[in-house]
C-alpha positions as CSV (number, residue, x, y, z in Angstrom):
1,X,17.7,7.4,-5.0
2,X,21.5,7.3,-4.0
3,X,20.9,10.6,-1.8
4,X,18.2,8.9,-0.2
5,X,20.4,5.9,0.4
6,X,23.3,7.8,1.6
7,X,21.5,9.8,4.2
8,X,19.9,6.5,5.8
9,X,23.4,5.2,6.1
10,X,24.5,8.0,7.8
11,X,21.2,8.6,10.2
12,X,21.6,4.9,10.9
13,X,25.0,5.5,12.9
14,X,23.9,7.3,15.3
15,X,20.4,5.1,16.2
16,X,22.8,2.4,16.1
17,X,24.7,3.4,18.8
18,X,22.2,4.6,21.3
19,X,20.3,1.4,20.5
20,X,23.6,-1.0,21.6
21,X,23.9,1.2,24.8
22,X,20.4,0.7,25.5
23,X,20.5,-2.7,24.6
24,X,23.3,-3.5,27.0
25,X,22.9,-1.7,29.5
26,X,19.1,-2.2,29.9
27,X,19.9,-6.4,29.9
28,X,22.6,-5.3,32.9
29,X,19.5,-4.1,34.8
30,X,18.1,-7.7,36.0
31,X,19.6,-8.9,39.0
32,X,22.7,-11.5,39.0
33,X,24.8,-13.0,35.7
34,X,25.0,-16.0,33.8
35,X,27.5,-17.3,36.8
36,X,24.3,-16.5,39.4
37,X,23.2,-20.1,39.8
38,X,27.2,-21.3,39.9
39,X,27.4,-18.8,43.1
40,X,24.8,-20.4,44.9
41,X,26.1,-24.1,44.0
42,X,28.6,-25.2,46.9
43,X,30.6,-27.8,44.9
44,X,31.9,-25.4,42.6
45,X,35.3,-23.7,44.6
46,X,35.5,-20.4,44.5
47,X,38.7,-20.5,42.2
48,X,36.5,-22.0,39.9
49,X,34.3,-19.3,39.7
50,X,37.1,-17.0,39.3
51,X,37.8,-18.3,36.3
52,X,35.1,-18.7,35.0
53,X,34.6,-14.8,35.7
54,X,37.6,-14.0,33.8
55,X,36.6,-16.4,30.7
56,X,33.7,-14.6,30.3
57,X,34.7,-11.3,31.1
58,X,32.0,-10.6,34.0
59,X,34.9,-9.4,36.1
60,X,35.3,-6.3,33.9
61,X,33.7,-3.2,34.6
62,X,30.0,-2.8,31.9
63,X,32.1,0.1,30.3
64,X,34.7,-2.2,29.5
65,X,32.8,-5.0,28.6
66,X,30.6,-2.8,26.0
67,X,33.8,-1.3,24.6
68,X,34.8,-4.8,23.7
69,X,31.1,-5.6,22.4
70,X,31.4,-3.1,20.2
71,X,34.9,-3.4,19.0
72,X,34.3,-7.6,18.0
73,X,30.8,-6.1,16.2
74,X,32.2,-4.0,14.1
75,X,34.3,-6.7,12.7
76,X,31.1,-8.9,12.2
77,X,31.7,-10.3,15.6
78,X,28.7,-10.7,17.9
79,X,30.5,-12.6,20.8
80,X,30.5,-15.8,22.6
81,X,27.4,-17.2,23.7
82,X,28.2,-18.4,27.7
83,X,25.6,-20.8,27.4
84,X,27.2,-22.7,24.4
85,X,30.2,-21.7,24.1
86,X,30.2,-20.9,20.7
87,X,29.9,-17.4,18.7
88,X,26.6,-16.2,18.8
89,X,26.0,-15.9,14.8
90,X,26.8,-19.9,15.2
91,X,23.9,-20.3,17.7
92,X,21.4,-17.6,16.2
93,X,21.5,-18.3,12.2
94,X,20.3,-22.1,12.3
95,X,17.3,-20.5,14.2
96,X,17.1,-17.4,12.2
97,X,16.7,-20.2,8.9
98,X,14.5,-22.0,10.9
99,X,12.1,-19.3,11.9
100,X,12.1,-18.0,8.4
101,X,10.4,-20.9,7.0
102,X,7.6,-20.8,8.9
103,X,7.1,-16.5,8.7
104,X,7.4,-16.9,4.9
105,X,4.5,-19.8,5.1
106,X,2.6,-17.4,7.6
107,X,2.9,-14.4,5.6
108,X,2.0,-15.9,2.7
109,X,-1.2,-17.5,4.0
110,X,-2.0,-14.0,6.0
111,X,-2.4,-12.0,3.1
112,X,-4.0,-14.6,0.6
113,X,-6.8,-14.5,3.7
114,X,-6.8,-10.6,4.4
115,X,-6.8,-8.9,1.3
116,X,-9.9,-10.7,-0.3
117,X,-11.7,-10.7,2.8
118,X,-10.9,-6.7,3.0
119,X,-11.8,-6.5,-0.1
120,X,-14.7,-8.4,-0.5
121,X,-16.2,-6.2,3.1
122,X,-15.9,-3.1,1.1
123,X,-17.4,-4.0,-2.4
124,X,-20.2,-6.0,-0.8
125,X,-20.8,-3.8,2.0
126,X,-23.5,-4.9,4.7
127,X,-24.4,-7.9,3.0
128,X,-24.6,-11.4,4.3
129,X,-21.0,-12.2,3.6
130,X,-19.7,-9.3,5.1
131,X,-21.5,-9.3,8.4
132,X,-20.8,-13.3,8.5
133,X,-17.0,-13.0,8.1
134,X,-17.3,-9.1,10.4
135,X,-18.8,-11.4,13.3
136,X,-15.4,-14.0,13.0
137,X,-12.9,-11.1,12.7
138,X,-14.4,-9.6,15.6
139,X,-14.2,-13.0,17.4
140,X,-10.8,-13.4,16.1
141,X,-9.7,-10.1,17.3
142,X,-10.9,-10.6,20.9
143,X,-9.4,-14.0,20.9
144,X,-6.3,-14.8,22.9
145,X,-3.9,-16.7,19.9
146,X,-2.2,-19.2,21.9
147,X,-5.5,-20.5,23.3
148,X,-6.7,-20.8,19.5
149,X,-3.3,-22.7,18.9
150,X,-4.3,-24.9,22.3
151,X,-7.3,-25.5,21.0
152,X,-6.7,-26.4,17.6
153,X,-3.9,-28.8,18.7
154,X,-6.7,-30.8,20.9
155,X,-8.7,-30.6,17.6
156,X,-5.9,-32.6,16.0
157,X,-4.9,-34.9,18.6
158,X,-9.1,-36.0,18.5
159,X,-8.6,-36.6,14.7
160,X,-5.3,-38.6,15.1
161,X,-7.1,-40.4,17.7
162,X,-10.2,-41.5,15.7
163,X,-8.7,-41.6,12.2
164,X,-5.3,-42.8,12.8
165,X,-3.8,-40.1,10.6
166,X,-0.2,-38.9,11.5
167,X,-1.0,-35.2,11.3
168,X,2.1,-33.4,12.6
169,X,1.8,-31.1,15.4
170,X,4.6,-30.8,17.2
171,X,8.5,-30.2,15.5
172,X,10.0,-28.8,12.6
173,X,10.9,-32.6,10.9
174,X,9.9,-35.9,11.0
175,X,12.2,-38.9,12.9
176,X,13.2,-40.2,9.5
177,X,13.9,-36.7,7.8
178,X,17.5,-36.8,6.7
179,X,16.4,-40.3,5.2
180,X,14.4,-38.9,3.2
181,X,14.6,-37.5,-0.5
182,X,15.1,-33.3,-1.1
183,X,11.8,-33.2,-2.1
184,X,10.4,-35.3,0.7
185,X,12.5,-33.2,3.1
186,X,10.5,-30.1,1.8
187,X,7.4,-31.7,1.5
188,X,8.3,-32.9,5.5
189,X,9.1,-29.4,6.7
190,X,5.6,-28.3,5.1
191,X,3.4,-30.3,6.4
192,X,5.5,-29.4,10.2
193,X,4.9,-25.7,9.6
194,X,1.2,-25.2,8.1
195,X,-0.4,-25.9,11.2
196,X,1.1,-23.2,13.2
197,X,1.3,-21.3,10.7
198,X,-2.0,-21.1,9.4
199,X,-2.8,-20.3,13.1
200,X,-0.8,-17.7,12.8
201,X,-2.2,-16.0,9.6
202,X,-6.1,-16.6,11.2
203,X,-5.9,-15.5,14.3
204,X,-3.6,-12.3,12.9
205,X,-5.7,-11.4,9.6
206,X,-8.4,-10.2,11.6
207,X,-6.8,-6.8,12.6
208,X,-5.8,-6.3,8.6
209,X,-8.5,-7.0,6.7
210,X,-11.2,-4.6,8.8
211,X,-8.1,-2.1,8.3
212,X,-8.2,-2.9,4.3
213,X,-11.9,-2.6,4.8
214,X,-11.9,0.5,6.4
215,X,-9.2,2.0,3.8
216,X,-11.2,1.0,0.8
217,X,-14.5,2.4,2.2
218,X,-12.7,5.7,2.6
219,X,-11.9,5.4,-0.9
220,X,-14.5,4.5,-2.6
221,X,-16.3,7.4,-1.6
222,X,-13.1,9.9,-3.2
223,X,-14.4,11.8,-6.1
224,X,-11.6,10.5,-8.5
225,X,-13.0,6.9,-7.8
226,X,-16.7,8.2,-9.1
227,X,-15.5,10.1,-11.7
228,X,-13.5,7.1,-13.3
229,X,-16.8,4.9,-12.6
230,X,-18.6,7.9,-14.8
231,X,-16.1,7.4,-17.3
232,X,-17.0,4.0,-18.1
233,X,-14.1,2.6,-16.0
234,X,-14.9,-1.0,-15.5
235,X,-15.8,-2.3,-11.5
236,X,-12.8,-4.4,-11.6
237,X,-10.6,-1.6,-12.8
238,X,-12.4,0.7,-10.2
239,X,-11.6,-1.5,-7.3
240,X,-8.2,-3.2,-7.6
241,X,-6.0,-0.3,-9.9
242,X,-7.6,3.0,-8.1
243,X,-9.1,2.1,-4.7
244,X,-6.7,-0.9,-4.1
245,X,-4.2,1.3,-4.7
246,X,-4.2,3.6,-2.7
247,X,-6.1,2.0,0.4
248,X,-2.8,-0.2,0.8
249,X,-0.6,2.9,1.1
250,X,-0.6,2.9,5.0
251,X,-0.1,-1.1,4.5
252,X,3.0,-0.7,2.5
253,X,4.4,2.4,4.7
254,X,4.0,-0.7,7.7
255,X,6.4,-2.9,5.6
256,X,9.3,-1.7,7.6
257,X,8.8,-3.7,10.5
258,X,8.1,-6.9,8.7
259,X,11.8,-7.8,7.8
260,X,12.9,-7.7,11.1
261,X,9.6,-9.8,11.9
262,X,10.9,-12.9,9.5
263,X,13.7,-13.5,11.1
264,X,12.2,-13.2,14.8
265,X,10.6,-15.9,15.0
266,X,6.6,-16.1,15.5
267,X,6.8,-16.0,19.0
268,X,3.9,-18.2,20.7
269,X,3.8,-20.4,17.9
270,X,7.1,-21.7,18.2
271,X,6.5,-22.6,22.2
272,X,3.3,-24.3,21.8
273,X,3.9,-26.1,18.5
274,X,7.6,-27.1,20.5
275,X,9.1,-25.5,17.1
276,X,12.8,-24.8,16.9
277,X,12.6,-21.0,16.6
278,X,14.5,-17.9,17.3
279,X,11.8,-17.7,20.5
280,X,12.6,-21.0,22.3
281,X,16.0,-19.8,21.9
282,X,15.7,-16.3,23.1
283,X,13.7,-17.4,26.0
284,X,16.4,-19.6,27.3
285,X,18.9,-17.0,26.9
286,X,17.3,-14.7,28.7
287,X,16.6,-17.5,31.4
288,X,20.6,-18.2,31.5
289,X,20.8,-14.5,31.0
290,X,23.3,-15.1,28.2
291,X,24.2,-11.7,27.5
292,X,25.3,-11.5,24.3
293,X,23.1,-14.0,22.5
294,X,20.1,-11.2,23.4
295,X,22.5,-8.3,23.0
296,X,23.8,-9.4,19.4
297,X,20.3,-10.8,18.3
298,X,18.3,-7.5,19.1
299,X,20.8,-5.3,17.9
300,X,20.2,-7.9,14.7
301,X,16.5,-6.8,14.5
302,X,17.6,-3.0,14.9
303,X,19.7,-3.5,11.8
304,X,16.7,-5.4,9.7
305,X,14.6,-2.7,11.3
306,X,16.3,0.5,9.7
307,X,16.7,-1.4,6.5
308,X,13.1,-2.6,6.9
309,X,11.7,1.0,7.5
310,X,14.2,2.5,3.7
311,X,12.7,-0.4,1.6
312,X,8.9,0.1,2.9
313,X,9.7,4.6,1.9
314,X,11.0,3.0,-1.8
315,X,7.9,0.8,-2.1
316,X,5.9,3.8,-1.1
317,X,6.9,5.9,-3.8
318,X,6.8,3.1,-6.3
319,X,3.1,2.8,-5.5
320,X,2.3,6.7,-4.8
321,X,4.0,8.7,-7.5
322,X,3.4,11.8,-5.6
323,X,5.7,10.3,-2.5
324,X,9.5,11.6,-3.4
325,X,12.8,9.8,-2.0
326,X,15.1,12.0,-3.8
């Protein structure tokens, strides 16, 4: 285990370098600089801009500049955003929290739909239930997310209309929030976030659970599976300890990439549902081309990504005993 660990660590420096020199330099690329729209404004004097140049540090050569990226992350440092005027962990962490909430809903609700549905397609194979709920995936699949989020919003504003009920749709709290109680405030932020992201979990559970279905199918049909059944293994054993099992395996060697996922944000979701995200944010940083807010939250995701990818190889052994991270 602690080899294992070690020689992540040290494979990680080098990936983490070529990333932050990609990641900078590729944002360098797009045309202009956060002082662009200053340039073309005539009641800002020249000196002005001058100054504004050297607060910034746009009047340094890119080396430079990504020398002195570097150098403040190493110390934890991610820079100032040019937009705010404040470090960039200051602007990016209140979103990070914020975007959390509703990926940890989403998640949950995504597999509590996927798995039994996967599940249930290959135990019951080409019967009613699985052709009925093959015909939605399919649907599902082929159907564009944020239109399903438009369209369940108009849903909602009908029902507001003719029942009166104060569904939320829009927001991550209510006007009277910090009035309210710790409990209400959860309760508040709840009922904000299931909407979205039950959307979320639908529209996305299609693609898993014909994969789980597919997996278990495969299986099922392994001779160590009919030999147990032989046995005198129960179904219920059959399915969830030795076909379960090892249909997920490709599932949990997928892990990786969902830690970096929490904390960035569920993209369309957090437009349309006007929800204070890491997206909304990103967006207008890359709008305002605000350097280092992108810079320092991607190379963010990087990190959680490389971490991401070591637990999902420690989770695969733990559920395949013939996988080795020593």
């Amino acid at each position: 285990m602690i080899p294992f660990i070690l020689r992540r660590v040290v494979q990680a420096v080098p990936t983490l370098f070529l990333s932050s020199l990609l990641i900078f330099f590729v944002i360098q690329l797009a045309p202009g600089d956060f002082l662009t729209p200053a340039r073309l404004n005539p009641n800002i004097a020249p000196e002005q801009l001058e100054a504004l140049s050297r607060n910034f540090g746009l009047d340094r050569p890119l080396w430079q500049q990504y020398l002195v990226w570097m150098r403040n992350m190493a110390t934890g440092d991610f820079g100032l955003s040019f937009q705010y005027q404040q470090p960039v962990l200051n602007i990016v962490w209140p979103r990070i929290v914020n975007s959390l909430y509703l990926v940890l809903l989403y998640l949950v609700l995504f597999y509590v739909i996927a798995i039994p549905l996967g599940v249930y397609g290959a135990v019951r194979q080409n019967s009613f239930g699985d052709r009925s709920t093959g015909v939605v995936l399919y649907f599902l699949l082929g159907f564009p997310s944020f239109f399903l989020a438009l369209l369940v919003i108009y849903f909602i504003l009908q029902v507001r209309h003719a029942t009166g009920l104060d569904i939320p749709i829009g927001g991550m709290t209510s006007d009277n929030h910090n009035t309210l109680s710790a409990l209400g405030k959860v309760w508040d932020i709840l009922k904000h976030i299931l909407i979205p992201a039950t959307v979320l979990a639908v529209s996305d559970a299609a693609g898993l659970t014909r994969v789980i279905r597919g997996q278990m199918l495969e299986v099922q049909r392994a001779d160590y599976v009919r030999t147990a059944l032989a046995k005198g293994v129960t179904e219920r054993v059959a399915i969830w300890k030795h076909t379960f099992r090892n249909a997920i395996l490709p599932i949990v060697a997928g892990i990786g990439g969902l830690l970096p996922s929490l904390f960035a944000g569920a993209g369309f979701a957090e437009v349309v549902f006007a929800y204070p995200g890491i997206t909304p944010m990103l967006l207008s940083a890359i709008n305002t081309q605000d350097l280092y807010v992108i810079a320092g939250f991607t190379m963010i995701t990087t990190v959680l990504l490389i971490i991401g990818n070591a637990l999902s190889d420690l989770l695969l052994a733990v559920v395949d005993p013939r996988v080795k991270v020593g």
